[in-house]
Each structure stands twice: as C-alpha cells, then as structure tokens.
SEGUVEX-723752 format. One line per field, with one value per residue: x negated, y negated, z of N, C-alpha, C in turn; residue in one letter. Coordinates in nm, 2 decimals, always signed. Example, Ala and Ser with C-alpha at 12.3 -4.5 7.8 and 13.67 -1.06 7.14 Angstrom:
BEGIN
nx = -1.32, -1.28
ny = +0.57, +0.22
nz = +0.78, +0.71
cax = -1.23, -1.37
cay = +0.45, +0.11
caz = +0.78, +0.71
cx = -1.32, -1.29
cy = +0.33, +0.00
cz = +0.78, +0.79
code = A, S
END
This chain:
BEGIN
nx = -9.37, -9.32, -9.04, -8.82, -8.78, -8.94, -9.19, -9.06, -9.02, -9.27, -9.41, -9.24, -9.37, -9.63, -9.67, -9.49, -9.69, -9.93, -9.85, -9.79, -10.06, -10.23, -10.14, -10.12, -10.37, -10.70, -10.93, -11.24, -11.29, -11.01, -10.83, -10.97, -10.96, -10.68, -10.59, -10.73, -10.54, -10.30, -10.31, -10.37, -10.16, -10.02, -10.11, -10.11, -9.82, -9.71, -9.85, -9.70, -9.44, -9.45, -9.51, -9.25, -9.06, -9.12, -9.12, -8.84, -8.74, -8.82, -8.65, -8.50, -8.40, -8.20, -7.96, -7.67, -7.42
ny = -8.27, -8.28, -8.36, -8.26, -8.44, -8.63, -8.54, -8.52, -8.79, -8.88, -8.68, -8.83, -9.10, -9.05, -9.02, -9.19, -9.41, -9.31, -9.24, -9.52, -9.62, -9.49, -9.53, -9.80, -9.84, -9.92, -9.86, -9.58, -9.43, -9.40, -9.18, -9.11, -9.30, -9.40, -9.12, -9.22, -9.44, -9.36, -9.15, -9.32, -9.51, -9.26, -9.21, -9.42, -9.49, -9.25, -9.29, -9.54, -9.48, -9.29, -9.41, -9.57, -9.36, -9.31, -9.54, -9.57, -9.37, -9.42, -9.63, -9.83, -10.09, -10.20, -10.18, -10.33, -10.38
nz = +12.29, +11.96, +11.75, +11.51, +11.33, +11.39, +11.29, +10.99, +10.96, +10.92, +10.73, +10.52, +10.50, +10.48, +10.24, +10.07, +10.13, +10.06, +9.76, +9.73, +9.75, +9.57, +9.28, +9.20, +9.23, +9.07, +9.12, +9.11, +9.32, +9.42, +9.53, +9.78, +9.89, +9.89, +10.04, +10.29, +10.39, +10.39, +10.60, +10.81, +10.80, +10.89, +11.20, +11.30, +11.30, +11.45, +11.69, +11.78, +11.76, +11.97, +12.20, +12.22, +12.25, +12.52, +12.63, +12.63, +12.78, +13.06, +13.12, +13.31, +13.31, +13.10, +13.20, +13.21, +13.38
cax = -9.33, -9.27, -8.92, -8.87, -8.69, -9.06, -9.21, -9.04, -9.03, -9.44, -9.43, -9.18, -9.45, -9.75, -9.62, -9.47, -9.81, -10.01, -9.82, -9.81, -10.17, -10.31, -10.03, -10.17, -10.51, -10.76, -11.08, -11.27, -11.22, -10.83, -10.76, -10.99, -10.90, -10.50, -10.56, -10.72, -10.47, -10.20, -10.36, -10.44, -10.06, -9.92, -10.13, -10.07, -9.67, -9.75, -9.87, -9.58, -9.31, -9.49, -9.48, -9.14, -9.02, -9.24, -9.05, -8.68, -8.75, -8.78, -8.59, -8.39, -8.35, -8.14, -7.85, -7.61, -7.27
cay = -8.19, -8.33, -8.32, -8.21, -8.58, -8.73, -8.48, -8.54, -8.91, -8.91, -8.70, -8.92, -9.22, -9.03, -9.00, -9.27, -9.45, -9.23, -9.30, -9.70, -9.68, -9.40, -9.58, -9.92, -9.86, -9.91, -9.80, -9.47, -9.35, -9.43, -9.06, -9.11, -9.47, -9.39, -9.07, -9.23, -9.54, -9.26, -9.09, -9.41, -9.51, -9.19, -9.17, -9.49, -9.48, -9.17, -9.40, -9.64, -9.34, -9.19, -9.58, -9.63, -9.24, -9.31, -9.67, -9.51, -9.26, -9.46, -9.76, -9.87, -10.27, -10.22, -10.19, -10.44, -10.38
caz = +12.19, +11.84, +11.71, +11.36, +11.27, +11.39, +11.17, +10.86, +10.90, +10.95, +10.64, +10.42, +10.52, +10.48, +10.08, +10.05, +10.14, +9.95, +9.65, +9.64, +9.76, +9.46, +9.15, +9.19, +9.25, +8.99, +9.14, +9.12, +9.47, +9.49, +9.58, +9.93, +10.00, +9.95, +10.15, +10.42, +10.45, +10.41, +10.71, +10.90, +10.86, +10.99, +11.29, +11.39, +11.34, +11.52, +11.82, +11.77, +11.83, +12.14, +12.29, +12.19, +12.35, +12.67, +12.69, +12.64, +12.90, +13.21, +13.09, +13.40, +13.28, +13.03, +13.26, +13.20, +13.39
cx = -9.27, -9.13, -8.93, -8.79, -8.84, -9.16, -9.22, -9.03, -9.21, -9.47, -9.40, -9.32, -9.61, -9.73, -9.55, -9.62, -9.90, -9.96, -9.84, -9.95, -10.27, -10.22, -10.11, -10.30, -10.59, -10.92, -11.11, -11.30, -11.07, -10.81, -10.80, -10.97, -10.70, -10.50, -10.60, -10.63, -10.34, -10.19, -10.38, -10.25, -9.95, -9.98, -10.09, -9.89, -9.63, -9.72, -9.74, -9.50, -9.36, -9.45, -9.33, -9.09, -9.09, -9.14, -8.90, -8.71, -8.73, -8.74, -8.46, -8.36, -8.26, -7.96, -7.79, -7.46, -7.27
cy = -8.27, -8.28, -8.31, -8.38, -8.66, -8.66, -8.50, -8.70, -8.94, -8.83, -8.80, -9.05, -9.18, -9.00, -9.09, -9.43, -9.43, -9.30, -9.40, -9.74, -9.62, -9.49, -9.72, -9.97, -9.83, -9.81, -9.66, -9.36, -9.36, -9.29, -9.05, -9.25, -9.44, -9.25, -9.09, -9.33, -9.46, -9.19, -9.20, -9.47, -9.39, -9.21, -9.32, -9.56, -9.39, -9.23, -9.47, -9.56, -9.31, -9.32, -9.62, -9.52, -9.29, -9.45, -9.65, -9.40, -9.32, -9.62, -9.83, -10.03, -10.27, -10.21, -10.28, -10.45, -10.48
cz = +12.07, +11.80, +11.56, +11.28, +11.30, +11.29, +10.97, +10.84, +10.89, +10.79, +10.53, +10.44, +10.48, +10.25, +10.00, +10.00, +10.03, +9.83, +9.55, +9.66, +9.59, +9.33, +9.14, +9.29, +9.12, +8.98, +9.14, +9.21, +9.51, +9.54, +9.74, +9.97, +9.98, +10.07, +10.28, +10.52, +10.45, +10.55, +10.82, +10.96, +10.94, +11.14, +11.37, +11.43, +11.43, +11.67, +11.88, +11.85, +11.97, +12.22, +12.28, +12.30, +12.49, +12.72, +12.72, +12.75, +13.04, +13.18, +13.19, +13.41, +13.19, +13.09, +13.26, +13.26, +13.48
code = X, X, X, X, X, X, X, X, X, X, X, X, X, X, X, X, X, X, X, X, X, X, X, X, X, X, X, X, X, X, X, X, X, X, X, X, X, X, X, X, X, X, X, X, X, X, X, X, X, X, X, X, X, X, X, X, X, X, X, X, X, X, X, X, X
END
C-alpha cells in the first residue's frame, strides 16, 4: 500500500524532472523526451522506496546494544 508521503514525493520528482528536462531542451520533441525521463525517474525512485521499505522491515543487524 502506497503511503500518501510516497505519493507526493514521486509527484514533487515527477515535476521537478519534467521541468529541468522540458526548460532546457532545445529540440522538437522536448515534451516526449522530458515526459518520458520524468516517467522513467519516478518509476525507478518508485523501485528505490519499495527496496529501501522491504530492507527496514526485517532489519535485525542494526542492533547495537
């Protein structure tokens, strides 16, 4: 289940992206090459998060007493 804090950080990135990729692009496709590297960085920060949650879940090394 997606939390709404992974949500809105996957938007903030997916616009962010977009942005700096569409502003300083010259070429006459910038609207499908920023929205697919817009799309390409959410899904794969996407990925990132699920691997990071999945690693904090059964994390019994971090014990340090």
């Amino acid at each position: 289940m997606m939390k709404p804090k992974y949500i809105l950080i996957g938007i903030l990135t997916f616009v962010i992206i977009f942005l700096m990729n569409y502003i300083g692009n010259d070429a006459p496709d910038k609207v499908s090459r920023a929205l697919l590297t817009a799309a390409a960085a959410v899904i794969g920060l996407g990925i990132g998060m699920w691997i990071y949650s999945k690693r904090d879940q059964n994390n019994e090394r971090n014990n340090f007493d």
